[in-house]
C-alpha positions in Angstrom: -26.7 -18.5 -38.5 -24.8 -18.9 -35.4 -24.1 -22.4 -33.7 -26.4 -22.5 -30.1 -23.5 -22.8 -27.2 -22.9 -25.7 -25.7 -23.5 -26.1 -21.8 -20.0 -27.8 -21.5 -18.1 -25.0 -20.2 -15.4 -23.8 -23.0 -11.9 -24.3 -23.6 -11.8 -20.4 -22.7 -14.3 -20.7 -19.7 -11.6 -23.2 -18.0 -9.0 -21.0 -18.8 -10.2 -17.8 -17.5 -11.7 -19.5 -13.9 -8.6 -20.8 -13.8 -6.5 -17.4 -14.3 -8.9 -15.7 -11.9 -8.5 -18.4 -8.8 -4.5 -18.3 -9.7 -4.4 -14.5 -9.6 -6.7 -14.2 -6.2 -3.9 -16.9 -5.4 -1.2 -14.5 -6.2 -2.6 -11.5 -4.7 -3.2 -13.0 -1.2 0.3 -14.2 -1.2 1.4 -10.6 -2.1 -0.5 -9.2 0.7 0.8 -11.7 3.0 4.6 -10.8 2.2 3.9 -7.0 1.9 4.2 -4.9 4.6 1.1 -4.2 5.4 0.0 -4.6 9.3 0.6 -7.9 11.3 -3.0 -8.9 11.3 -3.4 -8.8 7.6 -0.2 -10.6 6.9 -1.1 -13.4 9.3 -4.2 -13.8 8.3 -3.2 -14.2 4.0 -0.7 -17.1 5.2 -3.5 -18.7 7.2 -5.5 -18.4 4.1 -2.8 -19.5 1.4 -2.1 -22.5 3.9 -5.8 -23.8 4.5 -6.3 -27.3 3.2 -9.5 -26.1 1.8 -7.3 -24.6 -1.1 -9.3 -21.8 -3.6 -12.7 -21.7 -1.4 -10.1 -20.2 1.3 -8.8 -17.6 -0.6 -11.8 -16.8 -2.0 -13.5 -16.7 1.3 -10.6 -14.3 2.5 -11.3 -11.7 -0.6 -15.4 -12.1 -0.4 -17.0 -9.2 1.8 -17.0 -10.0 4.9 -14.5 -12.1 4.5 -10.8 -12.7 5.9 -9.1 -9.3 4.7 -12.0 -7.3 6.0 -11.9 -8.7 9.3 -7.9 -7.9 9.4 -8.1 -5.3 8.5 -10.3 -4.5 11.2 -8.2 -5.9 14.0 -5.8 -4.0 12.7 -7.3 -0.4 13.2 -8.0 -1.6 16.7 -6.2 0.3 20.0 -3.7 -2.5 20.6 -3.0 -3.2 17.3 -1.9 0.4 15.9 -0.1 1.1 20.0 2.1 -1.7 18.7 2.2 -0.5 15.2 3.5 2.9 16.6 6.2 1.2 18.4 7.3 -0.3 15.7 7.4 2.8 13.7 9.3 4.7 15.8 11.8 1.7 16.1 12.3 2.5 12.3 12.3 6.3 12.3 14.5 7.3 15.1 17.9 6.2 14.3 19.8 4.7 18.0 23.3 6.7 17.3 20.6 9.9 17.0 17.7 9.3 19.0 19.0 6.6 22.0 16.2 7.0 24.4 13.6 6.9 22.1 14.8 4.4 20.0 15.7 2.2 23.0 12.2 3.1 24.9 10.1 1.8 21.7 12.1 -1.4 21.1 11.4 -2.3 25.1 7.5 -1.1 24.5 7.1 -3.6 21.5 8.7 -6.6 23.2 6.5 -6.1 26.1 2.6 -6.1 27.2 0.0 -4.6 25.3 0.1 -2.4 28.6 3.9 -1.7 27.4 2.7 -0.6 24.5 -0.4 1.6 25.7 1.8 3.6 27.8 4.8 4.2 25.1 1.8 5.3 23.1 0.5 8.1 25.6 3.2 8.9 27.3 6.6 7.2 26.9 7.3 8.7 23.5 6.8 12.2 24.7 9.3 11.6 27.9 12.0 9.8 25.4 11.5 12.3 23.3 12.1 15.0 25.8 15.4 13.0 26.8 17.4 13.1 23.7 16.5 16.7 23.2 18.3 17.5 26.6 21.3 15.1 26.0 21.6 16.9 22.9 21.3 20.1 24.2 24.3 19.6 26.3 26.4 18.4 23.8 28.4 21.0 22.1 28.3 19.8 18.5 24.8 20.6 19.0 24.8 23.8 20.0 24.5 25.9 16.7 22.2 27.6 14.5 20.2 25.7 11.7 21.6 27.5 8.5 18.9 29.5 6.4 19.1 26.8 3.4 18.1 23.7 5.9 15.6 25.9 6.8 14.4 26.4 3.3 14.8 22.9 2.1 12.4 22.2 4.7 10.0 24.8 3.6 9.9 23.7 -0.3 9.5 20.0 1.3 6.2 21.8 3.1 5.0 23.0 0.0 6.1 20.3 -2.7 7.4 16.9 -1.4 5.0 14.1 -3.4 3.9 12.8 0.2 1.3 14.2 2.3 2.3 12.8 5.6 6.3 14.2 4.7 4.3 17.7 3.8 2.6 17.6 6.8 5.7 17.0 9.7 7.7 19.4 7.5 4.6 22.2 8.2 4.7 21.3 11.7 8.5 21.3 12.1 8.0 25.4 10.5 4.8 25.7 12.7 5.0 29.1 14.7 7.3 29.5 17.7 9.6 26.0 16.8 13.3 26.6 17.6 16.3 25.5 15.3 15.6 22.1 17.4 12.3 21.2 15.8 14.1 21.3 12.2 16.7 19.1 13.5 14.1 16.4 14.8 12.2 16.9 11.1 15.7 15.8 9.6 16.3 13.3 12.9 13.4 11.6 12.7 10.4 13.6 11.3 11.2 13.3 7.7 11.5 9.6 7.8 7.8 9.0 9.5 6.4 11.0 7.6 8.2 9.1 4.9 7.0 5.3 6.7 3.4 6.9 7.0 3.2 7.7 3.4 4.2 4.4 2.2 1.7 2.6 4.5 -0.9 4.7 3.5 -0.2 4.1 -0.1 0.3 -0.2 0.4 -3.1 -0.5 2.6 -4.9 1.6 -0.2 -3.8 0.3 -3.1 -4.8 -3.2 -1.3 -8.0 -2.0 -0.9 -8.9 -0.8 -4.1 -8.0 -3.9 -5.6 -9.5 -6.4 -3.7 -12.9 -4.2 -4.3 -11.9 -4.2 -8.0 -11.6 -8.3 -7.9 -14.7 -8.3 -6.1 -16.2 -6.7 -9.0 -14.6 -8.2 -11.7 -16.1 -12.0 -9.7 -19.4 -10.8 -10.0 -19.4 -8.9 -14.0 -17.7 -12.6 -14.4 -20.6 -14.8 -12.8 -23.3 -12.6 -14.3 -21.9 -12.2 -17.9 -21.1 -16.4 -17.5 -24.3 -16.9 -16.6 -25.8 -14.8 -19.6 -24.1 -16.7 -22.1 -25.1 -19.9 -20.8 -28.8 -18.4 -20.9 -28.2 -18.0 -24.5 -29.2 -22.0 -25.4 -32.5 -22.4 -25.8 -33.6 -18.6 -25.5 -36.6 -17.5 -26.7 -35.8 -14.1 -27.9 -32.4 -15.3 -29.1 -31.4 -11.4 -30.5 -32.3 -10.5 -26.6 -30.2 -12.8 -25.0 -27.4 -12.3 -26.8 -27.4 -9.0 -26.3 -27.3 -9.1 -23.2 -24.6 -11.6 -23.3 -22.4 -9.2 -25.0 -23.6 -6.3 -22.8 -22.2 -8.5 -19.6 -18.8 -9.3 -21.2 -18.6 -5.7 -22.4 -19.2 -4.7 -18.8 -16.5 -7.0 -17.8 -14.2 -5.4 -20.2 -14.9 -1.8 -18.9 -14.0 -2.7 -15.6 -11.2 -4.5 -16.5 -9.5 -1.2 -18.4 -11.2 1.3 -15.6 -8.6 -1.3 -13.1 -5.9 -0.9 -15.6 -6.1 2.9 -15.8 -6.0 3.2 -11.6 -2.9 1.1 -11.3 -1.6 3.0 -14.6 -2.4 6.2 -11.9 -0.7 4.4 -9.0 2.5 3.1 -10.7 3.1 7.1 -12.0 2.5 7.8 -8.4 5.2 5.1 -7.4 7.3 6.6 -9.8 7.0 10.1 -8.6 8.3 8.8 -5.1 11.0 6.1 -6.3 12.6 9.6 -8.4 12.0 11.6 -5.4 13.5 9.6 -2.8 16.7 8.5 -5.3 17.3 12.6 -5.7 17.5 13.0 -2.0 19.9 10.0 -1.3 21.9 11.7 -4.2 21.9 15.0 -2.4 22.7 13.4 0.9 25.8 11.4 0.0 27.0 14.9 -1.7 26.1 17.5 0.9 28.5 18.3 3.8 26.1 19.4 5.9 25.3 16.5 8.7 21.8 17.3 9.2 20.8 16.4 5.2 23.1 13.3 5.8 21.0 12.4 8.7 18.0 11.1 6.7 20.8 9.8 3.8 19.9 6.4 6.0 16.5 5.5 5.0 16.6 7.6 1.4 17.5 4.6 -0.2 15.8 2.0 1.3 12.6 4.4 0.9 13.5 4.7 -2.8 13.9 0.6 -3.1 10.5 0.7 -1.7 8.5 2.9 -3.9 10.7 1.2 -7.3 9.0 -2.4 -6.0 5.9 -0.3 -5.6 6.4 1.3 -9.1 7.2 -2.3 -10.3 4.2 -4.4 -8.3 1.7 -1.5 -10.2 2.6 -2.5 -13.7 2.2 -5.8 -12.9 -1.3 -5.2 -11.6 -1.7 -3.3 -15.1 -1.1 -5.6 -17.2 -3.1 -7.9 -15.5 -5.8 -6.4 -16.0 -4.8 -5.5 -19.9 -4.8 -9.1 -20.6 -8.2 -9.4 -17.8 -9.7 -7.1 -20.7 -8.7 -8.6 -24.0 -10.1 -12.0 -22.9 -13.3 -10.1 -21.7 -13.4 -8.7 -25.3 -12.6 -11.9 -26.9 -15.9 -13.6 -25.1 -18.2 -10.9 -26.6 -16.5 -11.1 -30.0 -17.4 -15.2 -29.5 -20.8 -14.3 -28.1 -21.3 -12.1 -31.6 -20.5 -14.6 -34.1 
């Protein structure tokens, strides 16, 4: 007959509330060095810094909470007019792109106004300037060669990011000009490339602090049914509903470890993609391909940390599930 649990909590209770509020710990400081929008990083180093210690952090993860209202301020007007700035600050190379580069760099230093207008209009008119200073130039007068043009077309059709896909199908878009494929290797390329990797960090980020949102309550609930096993009437019942909880804990734990076993393959796909092009930039001869030889690496140094942070995540949740398992092996016996 099996010994009635204590209501002391367990060697193994205090060891997995404490791995939960060190890994919430973890994650917020992950957020807050990623590079993920101003207002979210602010707000994690407010958090991490509070004297109020875990309660913070977990306040900042709960619905509702910190990251959610971030995350908000970041999707607001100002916010992304300033995020665009900065963007393009990073896209359009200065020895390439001059008056755009120069004309976003003056729009993020400034007002919100600034920022407003390089937004709706100023990016347009900078644009508009390079293309006629290079037009002048003759270094820049000649045709795109058929295979730049091609390359571009199997990046339409296969690159592994959408937002790449997408400039690479606007840049072959009917009635574009030999210039439209230079600005897709100038500056299209790369933010597509940025967007792509923003997208992936702020989703990612979601999905997991919804997962650890989950995995708080299956923990409370399936805690709380163990407990309930002490003096239970139908003692068969209660336990099996204890074991049900933890099992439930354990499910969610591997369904986690499966999605970031997804996401670091997805990494992966973009870490090899992005190390193939710098390959083929340093080789080629051609000066547009070398053009976007600039950011290939850093984008592939990128997507290798992303590739690296997702296994992490993984086996976080591996180990989240072998100690959920191990409390409804305890709960059996």
């Amino acid at each position: 007959m099996a010994a009635a649990p204590s209501d002391q909590p367990t060697d193994q209770d205090e060891v997995i509330a404490a791995t939960a509020a060190e890994d919430a710990r973890n994650r917020v400081l992950k957020i807050a060095k990623s590079y993920l929008p101003a207002e979210i990083r602010v707000s994690a180093w407010n958090a991490l810094r509070s004297s109020r210690g875990d309660a913070a952090i977990s306040e900042w993860l709960a619905p509702g909470g910190g990251f959610d209202a971030a995350r908000q301020r970041a999707l607001d007007t100002r916010a992304r007019n300033k995020s665009f700035c900065e963007r393009v600050m990073r896209t359009h190379i200065a020895s390439l792109y001059p008056a755009t580069h120069d004309a976003a760099e003056r729009a993020f230093n400034g007002s919100a106004a600034d920022q407003a207008a390089f937004a709706r209009s100023g990016y347009a008119e900078a644009q508009k300037r390079d293309r006629t200073a290079r037009e002048t130039e003759k270094q820049h007068q000649r045709e795109v060669a058929d295979s730049e043009r091609d390359y571009v077309r199997e990046l339409a059709e296969r690159d592994p990011g959408e937002q790449v896909r997408v400039a690479a199908q606007w840049a072959l878009r009917p009635g574009t000009s030999d210039a439209d494929i230079e600005e897709f290797y100038g500056y299209g390329w790369a933010a597509g490339a940025s967007l792509d990797l923003e997208g992936y960090r702020m989703r990612a980020t979601e999905a997991e602090v919804a997962r650890h949102r989950t995995l708080s309550v299956l923990i409370t609930r399936a805690t709380a049914a163990e407990q309930a096993l002490k003096g239970a009437v139908d003692a068969a019942k209660a336990r099996a509903e204890a074991e049900r909880a933890w099992r439930d804990v354990a499910d969610h734990a591997e369904a986690s470890r499966r999605a970031w076993l997804a996401e670091q393959q997805r990494a992966e796909a973009q870490a090899d993609n992005w190390r193939k092009i710098a390959r083929l930039s340093e080789e080629s001869a051609d000066q547009l391909r070398k053009t976007i030889g600039q950011s290939a690496a850093a984008n592939q140094d990128s997507w290798a940390k992303e590739q690296s942070e997702a296994a992490q995540s993984a086996a976080f949740w591996k180990d989240m599930s072998d100690r959920a398992q191990g409390h409804e092996k305890r709960v059996k016996s």
